[in-house]
N, CA, C and O atoms as a GROMACS GRO file, in nm:
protein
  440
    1UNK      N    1   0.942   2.413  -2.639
    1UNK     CA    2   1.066   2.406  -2.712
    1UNK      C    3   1.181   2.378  -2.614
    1UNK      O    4   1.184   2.436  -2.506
    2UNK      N    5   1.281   2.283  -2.653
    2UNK     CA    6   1.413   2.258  -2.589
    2UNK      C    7   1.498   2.357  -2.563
    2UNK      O    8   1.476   2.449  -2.641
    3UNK      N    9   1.604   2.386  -2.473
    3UNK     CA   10   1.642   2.458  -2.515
    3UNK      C   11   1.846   2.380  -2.510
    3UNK      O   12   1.913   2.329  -2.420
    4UNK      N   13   1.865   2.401  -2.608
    4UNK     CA   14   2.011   2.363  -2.705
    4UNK      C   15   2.080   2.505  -2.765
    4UNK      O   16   2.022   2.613  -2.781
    5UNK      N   17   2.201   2.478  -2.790
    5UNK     CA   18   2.294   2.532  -2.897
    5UNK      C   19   2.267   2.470  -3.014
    5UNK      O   20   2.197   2.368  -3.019
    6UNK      N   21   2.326   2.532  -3.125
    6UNK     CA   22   2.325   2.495  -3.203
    6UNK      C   23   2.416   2.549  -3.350
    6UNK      O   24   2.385   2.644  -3.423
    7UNK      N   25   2.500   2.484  -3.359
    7UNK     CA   26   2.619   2.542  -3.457
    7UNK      C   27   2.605   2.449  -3.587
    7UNK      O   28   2.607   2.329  -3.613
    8UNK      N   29   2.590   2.587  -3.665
    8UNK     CA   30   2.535   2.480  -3.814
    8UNK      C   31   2.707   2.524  -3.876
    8UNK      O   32   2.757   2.634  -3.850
    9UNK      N   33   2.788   2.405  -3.969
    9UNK     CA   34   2.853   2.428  -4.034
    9UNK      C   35   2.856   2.538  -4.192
    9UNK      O   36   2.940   2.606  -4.250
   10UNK      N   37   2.720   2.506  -4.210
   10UNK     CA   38   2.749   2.595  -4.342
   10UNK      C   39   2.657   2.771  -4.298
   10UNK      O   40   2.590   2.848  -4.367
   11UNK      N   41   2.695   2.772  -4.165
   11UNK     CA   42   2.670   2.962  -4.114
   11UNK      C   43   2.807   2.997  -4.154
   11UNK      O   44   2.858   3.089  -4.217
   12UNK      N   45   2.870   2.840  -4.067
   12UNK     CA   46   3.059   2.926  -4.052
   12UNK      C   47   3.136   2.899  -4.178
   12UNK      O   48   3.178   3.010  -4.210
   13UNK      N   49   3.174   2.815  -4.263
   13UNK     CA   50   3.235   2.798  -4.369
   13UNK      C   51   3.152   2.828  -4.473
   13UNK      O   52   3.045   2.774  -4.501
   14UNK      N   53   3.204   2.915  -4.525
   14UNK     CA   54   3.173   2.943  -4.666
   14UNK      C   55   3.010   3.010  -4.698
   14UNK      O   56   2.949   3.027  -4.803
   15UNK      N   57   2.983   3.031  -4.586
   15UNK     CA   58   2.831   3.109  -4.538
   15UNK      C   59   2.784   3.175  -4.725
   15UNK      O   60   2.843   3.247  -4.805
   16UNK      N   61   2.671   3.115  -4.727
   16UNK     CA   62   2.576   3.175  -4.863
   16UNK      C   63   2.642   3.135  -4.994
   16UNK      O   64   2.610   3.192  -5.098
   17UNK      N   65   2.781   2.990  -4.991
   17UNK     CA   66   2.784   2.923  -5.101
   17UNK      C   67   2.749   2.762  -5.063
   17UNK      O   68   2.834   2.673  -5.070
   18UNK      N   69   2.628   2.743  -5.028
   18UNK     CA   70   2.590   2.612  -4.970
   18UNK      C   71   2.466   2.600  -5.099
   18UNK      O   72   2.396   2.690  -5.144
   19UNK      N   73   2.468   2.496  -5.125
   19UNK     CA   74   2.319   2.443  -5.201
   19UNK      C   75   2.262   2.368  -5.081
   19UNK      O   76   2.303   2.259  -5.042
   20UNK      N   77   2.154   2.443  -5.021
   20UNK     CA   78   2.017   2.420  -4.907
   20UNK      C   79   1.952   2.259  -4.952
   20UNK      O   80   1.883   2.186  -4.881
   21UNK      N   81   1.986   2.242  -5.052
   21UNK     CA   82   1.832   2.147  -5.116
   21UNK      C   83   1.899   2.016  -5.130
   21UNK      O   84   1.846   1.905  -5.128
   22UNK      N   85   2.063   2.052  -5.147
   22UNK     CA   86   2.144   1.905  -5.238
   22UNK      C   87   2.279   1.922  -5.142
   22UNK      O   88   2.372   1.988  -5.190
   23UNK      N   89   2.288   1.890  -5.064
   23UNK     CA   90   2.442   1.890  -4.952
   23UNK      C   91   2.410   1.845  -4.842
   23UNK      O   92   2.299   1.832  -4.789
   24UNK      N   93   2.543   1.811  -4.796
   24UNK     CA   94   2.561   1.786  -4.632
   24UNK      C   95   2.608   1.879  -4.559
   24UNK      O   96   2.630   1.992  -4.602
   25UNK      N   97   2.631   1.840  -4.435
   25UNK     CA   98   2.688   1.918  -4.360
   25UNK      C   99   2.736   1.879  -4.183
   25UNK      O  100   2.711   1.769  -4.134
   26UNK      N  101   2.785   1.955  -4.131
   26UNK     CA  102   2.806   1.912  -3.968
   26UNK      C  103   2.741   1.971  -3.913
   26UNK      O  104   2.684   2.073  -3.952
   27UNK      N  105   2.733   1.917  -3.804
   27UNK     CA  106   2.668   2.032  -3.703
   27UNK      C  107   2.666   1.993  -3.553
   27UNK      O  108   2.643   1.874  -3.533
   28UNK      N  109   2.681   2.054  -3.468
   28UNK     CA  110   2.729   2.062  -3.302
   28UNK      C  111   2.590   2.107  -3.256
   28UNK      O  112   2.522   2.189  -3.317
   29UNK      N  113   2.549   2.031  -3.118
   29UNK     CA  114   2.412   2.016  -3.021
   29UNK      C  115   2.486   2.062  -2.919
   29UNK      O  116   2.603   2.032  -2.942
   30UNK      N  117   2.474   2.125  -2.809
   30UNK     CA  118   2.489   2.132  -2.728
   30UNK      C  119   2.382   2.188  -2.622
   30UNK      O  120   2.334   2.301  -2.613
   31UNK      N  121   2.361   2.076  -2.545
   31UNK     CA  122   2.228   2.093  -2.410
   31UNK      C  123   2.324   2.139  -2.278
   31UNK      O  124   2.440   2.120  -2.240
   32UNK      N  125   2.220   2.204  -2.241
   32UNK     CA  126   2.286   2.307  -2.087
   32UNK      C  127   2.321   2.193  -1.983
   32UNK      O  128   2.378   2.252  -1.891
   33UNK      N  129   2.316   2.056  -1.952
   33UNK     CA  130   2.330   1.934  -1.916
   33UNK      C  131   2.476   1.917  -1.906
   33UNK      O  132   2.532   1.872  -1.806
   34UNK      N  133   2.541   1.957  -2.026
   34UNK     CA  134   2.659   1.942  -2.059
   34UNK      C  135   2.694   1.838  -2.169
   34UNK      O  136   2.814   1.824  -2.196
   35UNK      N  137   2.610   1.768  -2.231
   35UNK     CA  138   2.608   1.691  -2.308
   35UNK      C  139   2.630   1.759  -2.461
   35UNK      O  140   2.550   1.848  -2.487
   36UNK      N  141   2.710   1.733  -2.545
   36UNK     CA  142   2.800   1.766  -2.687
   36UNK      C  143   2.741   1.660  -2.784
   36UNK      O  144   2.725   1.544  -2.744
   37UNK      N  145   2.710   1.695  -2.904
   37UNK     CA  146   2.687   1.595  -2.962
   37UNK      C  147   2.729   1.690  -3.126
   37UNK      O  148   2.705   1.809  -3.148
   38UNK      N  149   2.783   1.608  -3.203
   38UNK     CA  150   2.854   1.616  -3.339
   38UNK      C  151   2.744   1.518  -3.430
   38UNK      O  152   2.734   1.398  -3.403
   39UNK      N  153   2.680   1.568  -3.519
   39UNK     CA  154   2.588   1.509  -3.609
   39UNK      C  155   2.652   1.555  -3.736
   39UNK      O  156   2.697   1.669  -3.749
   40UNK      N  157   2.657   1.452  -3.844
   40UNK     CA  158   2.681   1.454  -3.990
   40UNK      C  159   2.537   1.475  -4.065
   40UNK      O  160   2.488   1.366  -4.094
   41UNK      N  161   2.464   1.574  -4.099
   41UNK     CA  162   2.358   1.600  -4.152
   41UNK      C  163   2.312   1.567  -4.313
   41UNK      O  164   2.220   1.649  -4.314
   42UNK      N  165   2.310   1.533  -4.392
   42UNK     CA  166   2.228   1.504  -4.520
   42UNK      C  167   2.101   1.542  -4.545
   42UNK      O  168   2.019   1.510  -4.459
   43UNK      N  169   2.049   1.625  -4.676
   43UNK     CA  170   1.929   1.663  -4.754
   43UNK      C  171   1.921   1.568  -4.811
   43UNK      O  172   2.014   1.493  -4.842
   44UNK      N  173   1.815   1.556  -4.834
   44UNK     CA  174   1.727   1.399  -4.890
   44UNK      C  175   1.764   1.420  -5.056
   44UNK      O  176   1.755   1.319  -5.126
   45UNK      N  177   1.803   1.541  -5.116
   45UNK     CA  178   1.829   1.513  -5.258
   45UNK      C  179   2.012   1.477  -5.292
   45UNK      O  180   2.065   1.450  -5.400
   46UNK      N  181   2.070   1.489  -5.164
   46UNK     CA  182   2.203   1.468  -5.147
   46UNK      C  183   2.214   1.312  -5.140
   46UNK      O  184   2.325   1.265  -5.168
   47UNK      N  185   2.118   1.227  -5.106
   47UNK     CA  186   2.144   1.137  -5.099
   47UNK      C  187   2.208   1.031  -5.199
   47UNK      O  188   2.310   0.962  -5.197
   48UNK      N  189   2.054   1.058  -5.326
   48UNK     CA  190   2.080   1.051  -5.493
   48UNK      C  191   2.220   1.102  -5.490
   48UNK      O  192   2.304   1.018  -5.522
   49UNK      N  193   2.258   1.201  -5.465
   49UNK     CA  194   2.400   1.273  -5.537
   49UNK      C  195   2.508   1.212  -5.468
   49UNK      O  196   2.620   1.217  -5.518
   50UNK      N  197   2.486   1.143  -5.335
   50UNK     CA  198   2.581   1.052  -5.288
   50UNK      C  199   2.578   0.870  -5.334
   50UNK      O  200   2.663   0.789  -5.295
   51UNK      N  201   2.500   0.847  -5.394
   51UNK     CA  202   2.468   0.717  -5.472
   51UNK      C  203   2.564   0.716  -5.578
   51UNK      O  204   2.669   0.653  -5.589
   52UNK      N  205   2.501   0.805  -5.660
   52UNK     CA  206   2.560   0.866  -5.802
   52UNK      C  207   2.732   0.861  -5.810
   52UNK      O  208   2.791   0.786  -5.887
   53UNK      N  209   2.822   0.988  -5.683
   53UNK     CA  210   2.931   0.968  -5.678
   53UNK      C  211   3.000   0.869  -5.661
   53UNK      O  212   3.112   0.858  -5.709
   54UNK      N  213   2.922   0.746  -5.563
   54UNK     CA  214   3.006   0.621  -5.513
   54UNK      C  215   3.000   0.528  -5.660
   54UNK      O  216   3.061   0.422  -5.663
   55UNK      N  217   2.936   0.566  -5.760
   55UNK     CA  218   2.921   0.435  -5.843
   55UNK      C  219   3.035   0.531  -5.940
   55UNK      O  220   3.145   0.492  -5.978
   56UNK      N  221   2.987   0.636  -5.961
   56UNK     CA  222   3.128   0.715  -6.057
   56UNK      C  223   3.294   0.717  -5.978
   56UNK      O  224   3.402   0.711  -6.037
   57UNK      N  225   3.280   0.724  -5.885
   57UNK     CA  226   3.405   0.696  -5.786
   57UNK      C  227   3.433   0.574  -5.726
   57UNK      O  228   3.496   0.560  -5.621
   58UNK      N  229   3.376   0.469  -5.805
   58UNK     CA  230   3.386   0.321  -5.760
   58UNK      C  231   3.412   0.343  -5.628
   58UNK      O  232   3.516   0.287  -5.595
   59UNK      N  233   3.351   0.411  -5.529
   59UNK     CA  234   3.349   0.359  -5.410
   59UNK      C  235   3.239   0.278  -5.311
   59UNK      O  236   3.121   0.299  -5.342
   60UNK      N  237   3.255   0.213  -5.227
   60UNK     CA  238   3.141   0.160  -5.159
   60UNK      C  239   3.115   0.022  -5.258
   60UNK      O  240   2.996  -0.006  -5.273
   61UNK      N  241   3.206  -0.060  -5.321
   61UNK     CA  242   3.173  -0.109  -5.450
   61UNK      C  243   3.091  -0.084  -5.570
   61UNK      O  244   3.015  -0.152  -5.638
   62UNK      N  245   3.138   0.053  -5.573
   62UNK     CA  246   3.066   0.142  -5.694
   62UNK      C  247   2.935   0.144  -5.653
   62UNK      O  248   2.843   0.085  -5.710
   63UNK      N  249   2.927   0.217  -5.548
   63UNK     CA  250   2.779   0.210  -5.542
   63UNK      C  251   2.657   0.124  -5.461
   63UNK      O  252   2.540   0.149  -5.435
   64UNK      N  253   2.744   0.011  -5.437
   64UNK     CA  254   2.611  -0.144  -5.376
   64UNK      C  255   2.574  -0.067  -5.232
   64UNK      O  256   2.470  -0.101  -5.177
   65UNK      N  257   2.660   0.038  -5.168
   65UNK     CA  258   2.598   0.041  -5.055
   65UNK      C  259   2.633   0.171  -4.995
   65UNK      O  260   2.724   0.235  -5.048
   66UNK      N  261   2.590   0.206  -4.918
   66UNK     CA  262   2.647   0.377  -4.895
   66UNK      C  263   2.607   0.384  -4.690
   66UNK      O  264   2.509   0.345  -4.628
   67UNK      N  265   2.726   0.447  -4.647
   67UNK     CA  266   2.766   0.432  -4.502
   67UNK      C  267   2.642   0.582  -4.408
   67UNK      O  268   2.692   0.676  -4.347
   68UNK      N  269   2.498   0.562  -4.421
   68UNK     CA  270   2.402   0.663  -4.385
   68UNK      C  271   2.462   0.789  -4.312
   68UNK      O  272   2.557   0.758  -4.240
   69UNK      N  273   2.435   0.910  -4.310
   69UNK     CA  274   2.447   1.023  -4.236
   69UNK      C  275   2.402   0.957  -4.087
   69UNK      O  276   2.381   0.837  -4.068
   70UNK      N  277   2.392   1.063  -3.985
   70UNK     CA  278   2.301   1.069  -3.846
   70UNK      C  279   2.142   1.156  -3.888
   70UNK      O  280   2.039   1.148  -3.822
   71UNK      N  281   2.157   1.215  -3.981
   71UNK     CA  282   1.989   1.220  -3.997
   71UNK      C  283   1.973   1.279  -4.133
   71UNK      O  284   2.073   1.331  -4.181
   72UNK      N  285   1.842   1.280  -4.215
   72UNK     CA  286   1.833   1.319  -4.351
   72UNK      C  287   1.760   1.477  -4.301
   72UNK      O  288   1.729   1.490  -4.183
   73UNK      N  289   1.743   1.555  -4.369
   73UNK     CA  290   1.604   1.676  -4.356
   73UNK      C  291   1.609   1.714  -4.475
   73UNK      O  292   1.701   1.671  -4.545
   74UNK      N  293   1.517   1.800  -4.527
   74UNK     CA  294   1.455   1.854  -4.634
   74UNK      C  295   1.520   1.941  -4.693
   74UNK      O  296   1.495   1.983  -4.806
   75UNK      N  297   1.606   1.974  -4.623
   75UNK     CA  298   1.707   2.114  -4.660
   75UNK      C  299   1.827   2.174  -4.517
   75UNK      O  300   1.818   2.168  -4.394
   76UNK      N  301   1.886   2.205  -4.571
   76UNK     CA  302   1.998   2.291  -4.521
   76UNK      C  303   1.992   2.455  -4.442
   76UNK      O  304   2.067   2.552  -4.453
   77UNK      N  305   1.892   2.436  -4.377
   77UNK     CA  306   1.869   2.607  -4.296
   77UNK      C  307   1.872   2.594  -4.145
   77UNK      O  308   1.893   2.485  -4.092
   78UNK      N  309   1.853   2.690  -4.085
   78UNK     CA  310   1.881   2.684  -3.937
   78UNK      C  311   1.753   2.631  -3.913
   78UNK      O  312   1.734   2.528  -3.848
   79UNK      N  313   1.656   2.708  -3.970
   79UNK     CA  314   1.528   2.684  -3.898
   79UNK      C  315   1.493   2.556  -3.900
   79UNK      O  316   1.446   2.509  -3.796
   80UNK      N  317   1.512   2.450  -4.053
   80UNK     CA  318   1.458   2.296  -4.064
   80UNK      C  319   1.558   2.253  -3.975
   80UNK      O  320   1.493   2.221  -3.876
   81UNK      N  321   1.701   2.230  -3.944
   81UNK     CA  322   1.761   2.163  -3.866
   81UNK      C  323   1.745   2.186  -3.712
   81UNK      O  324   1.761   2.088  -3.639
   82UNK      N  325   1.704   2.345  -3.640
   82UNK     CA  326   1.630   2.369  -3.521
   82UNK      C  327   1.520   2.279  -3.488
   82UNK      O  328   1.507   2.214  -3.384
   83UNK      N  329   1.442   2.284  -3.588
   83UNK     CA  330   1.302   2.246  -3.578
   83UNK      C  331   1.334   2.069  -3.515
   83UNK      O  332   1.300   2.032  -3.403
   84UNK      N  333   1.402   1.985  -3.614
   84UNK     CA  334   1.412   1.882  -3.654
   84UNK      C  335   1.496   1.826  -3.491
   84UNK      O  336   1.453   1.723  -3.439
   85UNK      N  337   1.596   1.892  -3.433
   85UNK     CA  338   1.697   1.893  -3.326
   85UNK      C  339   1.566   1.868  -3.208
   85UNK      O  340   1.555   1.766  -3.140
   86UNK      N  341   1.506   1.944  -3.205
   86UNK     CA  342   1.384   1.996  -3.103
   86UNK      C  343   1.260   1.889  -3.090
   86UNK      O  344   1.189   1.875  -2.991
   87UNK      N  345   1.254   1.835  -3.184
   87UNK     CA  346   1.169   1.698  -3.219
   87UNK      C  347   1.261   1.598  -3.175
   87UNK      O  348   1.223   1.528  -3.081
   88UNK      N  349   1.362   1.578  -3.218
   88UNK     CA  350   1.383   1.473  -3.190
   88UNK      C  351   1.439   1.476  -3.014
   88UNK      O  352   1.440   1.367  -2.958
   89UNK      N  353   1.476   1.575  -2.950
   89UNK     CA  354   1.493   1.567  -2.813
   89UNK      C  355   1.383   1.559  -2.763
   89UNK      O  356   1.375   1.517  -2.647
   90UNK      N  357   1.244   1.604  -2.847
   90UNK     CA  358   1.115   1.571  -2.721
   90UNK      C  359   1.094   1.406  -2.789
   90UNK      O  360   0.986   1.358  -2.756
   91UNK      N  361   1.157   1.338  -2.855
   91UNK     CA  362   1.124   1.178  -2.874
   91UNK      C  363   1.243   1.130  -2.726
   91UNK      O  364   1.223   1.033  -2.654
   92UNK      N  365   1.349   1.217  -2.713
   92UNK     CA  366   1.421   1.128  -2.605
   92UNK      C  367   1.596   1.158  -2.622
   92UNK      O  368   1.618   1.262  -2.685
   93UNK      N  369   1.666   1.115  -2.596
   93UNK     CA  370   1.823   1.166  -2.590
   93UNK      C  371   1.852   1.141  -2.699
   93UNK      O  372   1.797   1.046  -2.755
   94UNK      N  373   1.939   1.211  -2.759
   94UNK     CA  374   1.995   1.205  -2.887
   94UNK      C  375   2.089   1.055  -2.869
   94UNK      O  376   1.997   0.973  -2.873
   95UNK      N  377   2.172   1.004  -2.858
   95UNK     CA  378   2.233   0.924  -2.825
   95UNK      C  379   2.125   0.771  -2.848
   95UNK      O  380   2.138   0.664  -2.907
   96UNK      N  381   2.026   0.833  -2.771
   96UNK     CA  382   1.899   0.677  -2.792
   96UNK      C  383   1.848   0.711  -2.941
   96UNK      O  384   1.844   0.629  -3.033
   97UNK      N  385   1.820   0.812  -2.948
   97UNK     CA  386   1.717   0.842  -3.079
   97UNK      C  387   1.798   0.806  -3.241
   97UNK      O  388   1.735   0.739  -3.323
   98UNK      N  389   1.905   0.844  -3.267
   98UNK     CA  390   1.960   0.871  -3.378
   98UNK      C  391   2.059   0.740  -3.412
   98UNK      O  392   2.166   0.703  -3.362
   99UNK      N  393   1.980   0.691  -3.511
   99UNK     CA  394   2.092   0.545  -3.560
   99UNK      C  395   2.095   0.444  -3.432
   99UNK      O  396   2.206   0.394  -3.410
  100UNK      N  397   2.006   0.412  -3.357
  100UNK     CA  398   2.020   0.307  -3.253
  100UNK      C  399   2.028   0.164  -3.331
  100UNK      O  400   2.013   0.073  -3.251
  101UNK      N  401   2.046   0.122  -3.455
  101UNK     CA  402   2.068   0.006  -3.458
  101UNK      C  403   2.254   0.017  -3.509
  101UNK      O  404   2.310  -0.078  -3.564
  102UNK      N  405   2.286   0.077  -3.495
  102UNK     CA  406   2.433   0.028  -3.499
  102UNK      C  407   2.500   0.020  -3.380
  102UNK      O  408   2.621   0.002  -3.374
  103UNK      N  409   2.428   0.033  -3.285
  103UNK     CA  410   2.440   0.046  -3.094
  103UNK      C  411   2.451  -0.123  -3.096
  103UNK      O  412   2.366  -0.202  -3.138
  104UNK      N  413   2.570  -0.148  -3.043
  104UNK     CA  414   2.549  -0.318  -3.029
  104UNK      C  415   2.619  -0.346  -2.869
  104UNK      O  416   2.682  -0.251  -2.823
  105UNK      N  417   2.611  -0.448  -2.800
  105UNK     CA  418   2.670  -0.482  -2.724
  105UNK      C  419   2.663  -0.599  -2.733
  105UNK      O  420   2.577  -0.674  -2.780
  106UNK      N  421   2.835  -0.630  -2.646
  106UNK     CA  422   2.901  -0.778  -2.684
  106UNK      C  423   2.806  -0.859  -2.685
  106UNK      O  424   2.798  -0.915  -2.794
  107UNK      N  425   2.716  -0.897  -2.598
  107UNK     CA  426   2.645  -1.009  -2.626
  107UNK      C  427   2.542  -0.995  -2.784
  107UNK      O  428   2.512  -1.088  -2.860
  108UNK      N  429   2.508  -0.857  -2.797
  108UNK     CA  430   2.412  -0.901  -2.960
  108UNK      C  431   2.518  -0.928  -3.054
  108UNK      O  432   2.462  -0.973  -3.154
  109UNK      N  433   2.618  -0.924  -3.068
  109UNK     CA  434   2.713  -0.984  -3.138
  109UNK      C  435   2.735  -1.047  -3.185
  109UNK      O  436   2.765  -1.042  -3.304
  110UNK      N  437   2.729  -1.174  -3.092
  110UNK     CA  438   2.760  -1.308  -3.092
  110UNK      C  439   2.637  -1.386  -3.145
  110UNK      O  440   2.640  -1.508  -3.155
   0.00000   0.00000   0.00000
């Protein structure tokens, strides 16, 4: 196991009025390295519920497209987002691992 911090947003705000199964959330990494990292988290049934709002809130052109989290999981607890943090640092740096295709440099650009 890695060893990280780990600050889940819904411990500190509003602790035990979170729906685990259907929400997002933030959350702060921090490796003894010194490296910080800020992740926007999503449950896979939040996703549907973020589809749903953009077409009722005509946003995203009602819907045609929706701007992804930094990672989906199954639910909203310390332990699935620990677990999930810990996997993905033994695949490699967060920074490489998470959303690498919106990583561009000038030349793929062009």
């Amino acid at each position: 196991m890695r060893d990280f911090k780990l600050w889940l947003e819904f411990e500190e705000v509003d602790p035990g009025n979170w729906d685990k199964e259907n929400e997002f959330c933030n959350i702060h990494v921090d490796l003894p390295d010194g490296r910080h990292y800020g992740i926007n988290v999503w449950t896979y049934k939040f996703f549907e519920t973020a589809i749903q709002n953009s077409i009722k809130n005509k946003d995203n052109l009602s819907g045609l497209y929706l701007i992804p989290p930094d990672i989906f999981v199954k639910e909203l607890t310390r332990d699935c987002i620990h677990k999930t943090i810990d996997d993905l640092l033994r695949v490699g740096d967060l920074e490489k691992v998470l959303n690498p295709s919106v990583l561009a440099t000038a030349t793929d650009s062009n």
